[in-house]
N, C-alpha and C positions, 0 to 999 in steps of 0.2 A: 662680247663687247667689241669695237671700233674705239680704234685709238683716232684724237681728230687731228689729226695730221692737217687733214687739207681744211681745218675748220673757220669758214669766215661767215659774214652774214654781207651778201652780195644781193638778196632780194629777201620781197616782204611777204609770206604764207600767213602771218599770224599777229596778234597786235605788239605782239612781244620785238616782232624784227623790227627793225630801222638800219637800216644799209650805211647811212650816215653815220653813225658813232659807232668810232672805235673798236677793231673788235683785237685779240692776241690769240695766235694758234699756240704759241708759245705757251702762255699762261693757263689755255684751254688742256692742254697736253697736262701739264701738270696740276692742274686738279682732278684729270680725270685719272691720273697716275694714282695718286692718293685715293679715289675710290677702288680703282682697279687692286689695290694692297689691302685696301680695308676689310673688301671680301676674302683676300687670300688669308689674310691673317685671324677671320672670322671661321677658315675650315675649309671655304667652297673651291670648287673645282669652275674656273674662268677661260674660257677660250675665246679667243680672240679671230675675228674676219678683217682681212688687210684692207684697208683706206681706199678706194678708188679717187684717184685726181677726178676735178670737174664735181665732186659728189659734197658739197661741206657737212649735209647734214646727218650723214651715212653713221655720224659717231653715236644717233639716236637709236642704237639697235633694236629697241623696243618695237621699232615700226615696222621690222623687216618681216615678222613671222608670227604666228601662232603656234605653241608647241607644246601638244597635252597628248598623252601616253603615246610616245612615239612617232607620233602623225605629227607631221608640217606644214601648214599651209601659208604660204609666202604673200604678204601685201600685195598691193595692188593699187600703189598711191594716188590719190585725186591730183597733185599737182604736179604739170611737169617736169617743173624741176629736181622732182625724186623720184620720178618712173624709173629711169635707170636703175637707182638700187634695188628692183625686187631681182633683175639677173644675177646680180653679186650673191645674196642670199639664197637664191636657187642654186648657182654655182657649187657652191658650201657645203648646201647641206647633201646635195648629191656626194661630193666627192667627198664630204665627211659617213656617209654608208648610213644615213639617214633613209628605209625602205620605202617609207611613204611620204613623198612630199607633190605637194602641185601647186600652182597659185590659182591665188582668189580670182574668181571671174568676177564678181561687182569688186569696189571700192571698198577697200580693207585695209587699214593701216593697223594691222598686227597687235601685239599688246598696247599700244597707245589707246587702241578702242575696247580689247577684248579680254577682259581679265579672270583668271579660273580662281572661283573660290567655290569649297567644299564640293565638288562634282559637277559644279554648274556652271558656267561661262557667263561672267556679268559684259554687257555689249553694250557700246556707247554710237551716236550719232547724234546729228544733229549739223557736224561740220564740217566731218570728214568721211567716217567710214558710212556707205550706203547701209539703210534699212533691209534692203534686199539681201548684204552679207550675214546679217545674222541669221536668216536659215538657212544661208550656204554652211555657216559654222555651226549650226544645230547638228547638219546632215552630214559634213564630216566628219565631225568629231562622234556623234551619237552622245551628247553631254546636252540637259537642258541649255537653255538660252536665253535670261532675262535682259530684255532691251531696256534699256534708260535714255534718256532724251539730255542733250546738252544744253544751254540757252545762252549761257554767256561765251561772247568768242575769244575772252579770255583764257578760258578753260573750254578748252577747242579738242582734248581726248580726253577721253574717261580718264587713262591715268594722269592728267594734271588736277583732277577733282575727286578722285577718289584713289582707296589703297587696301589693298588686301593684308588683315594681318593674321592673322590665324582663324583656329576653329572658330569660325562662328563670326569673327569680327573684324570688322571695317570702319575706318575712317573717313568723314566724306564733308565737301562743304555743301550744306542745303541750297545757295543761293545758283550755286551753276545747275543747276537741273528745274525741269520742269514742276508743275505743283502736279501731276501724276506719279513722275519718276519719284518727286519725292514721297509718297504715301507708298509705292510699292518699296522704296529703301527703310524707311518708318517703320515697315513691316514685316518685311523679311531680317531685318539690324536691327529691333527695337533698341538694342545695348549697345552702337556704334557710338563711338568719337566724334563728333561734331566739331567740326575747324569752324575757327572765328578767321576773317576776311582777312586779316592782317598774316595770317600763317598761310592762307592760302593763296594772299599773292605773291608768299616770297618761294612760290611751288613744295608745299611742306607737303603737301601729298602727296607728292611726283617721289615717293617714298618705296621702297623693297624691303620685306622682313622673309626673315626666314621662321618665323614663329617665336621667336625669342629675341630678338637683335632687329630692330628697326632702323636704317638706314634713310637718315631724312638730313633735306637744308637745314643745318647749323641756324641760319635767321629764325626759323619757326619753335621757340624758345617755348610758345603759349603750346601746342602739339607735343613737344618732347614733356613738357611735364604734367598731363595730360596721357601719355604713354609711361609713362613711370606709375602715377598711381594705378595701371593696370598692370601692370608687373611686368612691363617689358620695357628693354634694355633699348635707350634713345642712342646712337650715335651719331652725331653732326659731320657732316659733309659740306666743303664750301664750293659751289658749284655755278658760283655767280656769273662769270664770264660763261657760260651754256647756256643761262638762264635768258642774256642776248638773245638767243636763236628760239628759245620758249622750249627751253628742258633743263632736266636736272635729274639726280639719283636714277629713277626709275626708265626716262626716256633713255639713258644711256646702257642700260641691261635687259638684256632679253632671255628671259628664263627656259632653259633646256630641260623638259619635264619628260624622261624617257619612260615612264608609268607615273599616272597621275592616281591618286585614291582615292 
């Protein structure tokens, strides 16, 4: 995680930004304070990459990397206003004794596009990460690699439209994805969670579980219960001042998988 120190909303990457209203580093700080406790309090082991000034969106760690059994491979962001953070996360995980890391040669925005469920790397495009990184990700990693198509630019990464919950299941909204992507999700999830439009605008997807404890926006009421009649445990996060810049729960963690199974 990135604490947002430097967090403002100074340009527009997403429909979500608007440079003109209001944003608080102040208050960004501490909501993400209270994520950052949520997890510790949940068990998990949290490390933290220092804020680069000039970087606001750097607190989205999700972007910076891919990270399945050991192997790293560092974004490679489409817009220039976040090239700069893939050196911060290169920096990192070298000096964190991380043996294998490189960055992405195409367009790769890290787990925002690229999410590991059950041995397989689900991969999103459409708005960000290039078609081309997914078999750079096939090739690094040695993990299949099912591509999915984006279509609303609303939900502009995979993780703002979808969310890994455990064996076997995901939750995802139908309408941001193509009518392919949705027949190969149909099929490989027949038993996934379908988000109604109202949870998925308030980013109830943009959600992290650790297989029993789902970690989602508090607004997404219709998702949490929904996640209870499957027997897992909702916890609300209020992540609304991030939700300005087009993130919440999930964009702000980046999962360190040092053996994936």
């Amino acid at each position: 995680m990135c604490r947002p120190t430097h967090f403002d909303v100074t340009y527009s990457i997403n429909p979500w930004m608007d440079p003109s209203r209001p944003t608080s580093a102040q208050v960004a700080l501490g909501q993400w304070k209270r994520l950052h406790d949520m997890f510790v309090g949940l068990g998990h082991d949290v490390r933290l990459i220092e804020p680069v000034p000039g970087l606001p969106d750097m607190v989205f760690a999700a972007n910076g990397a891919i990270v399945v059994d050991g192997k790293v491979l560092v974004a490679r962001f489409r817009h220039a206003q976040r090239v700069d953070e893939a050196e911060a996360y290169l920096d990192w995980f070298r000096r964190d004794g991380w043996s294998e890391v490189r960055q992405a040669e195409y367009v790769n925005e890290g787990e925002g596009d690229f999410l590991y469920a059950d041995g397989q790397i689900l991969a999103g495009t459409g708005f960000r990460s290039d078609l081309r990184a997914h078999d750079e990700v096939r090739e690094f990693f040695g993990r299949p690699v099912v591509s999915l198509t984006l279509v609303d630019p609303r939900w502009y990464h995979l993780d703002t439209a979808l969310a890994v919950l455990g064996e076997g299941e995901v939750m995802y909204y139908p309408a941001a994805f193509s009518p392919q992507s949705r027949a190969i999700l149909a099929e490989r999830f027949p038993d996934a969670i379908l988000a109604a439009e109202a949870d998925a605008a308030v980013f109830g997807l943009n959600a992290l579980s650790d297989g029993r404890n789902v970690i989602l926006p508090r607004q997404a009421v219709g998702l949490a219960a929904q996640l209870r009649e499957r027997g897992y445990t909702p916890v609300g996060a209020d992540l609304t001042e991030m939700l300005k810049a087009g993130g919440s729960v999930k964009c702000c963690t980046l999962e360190l998988r040092a053996q994936a199974g």
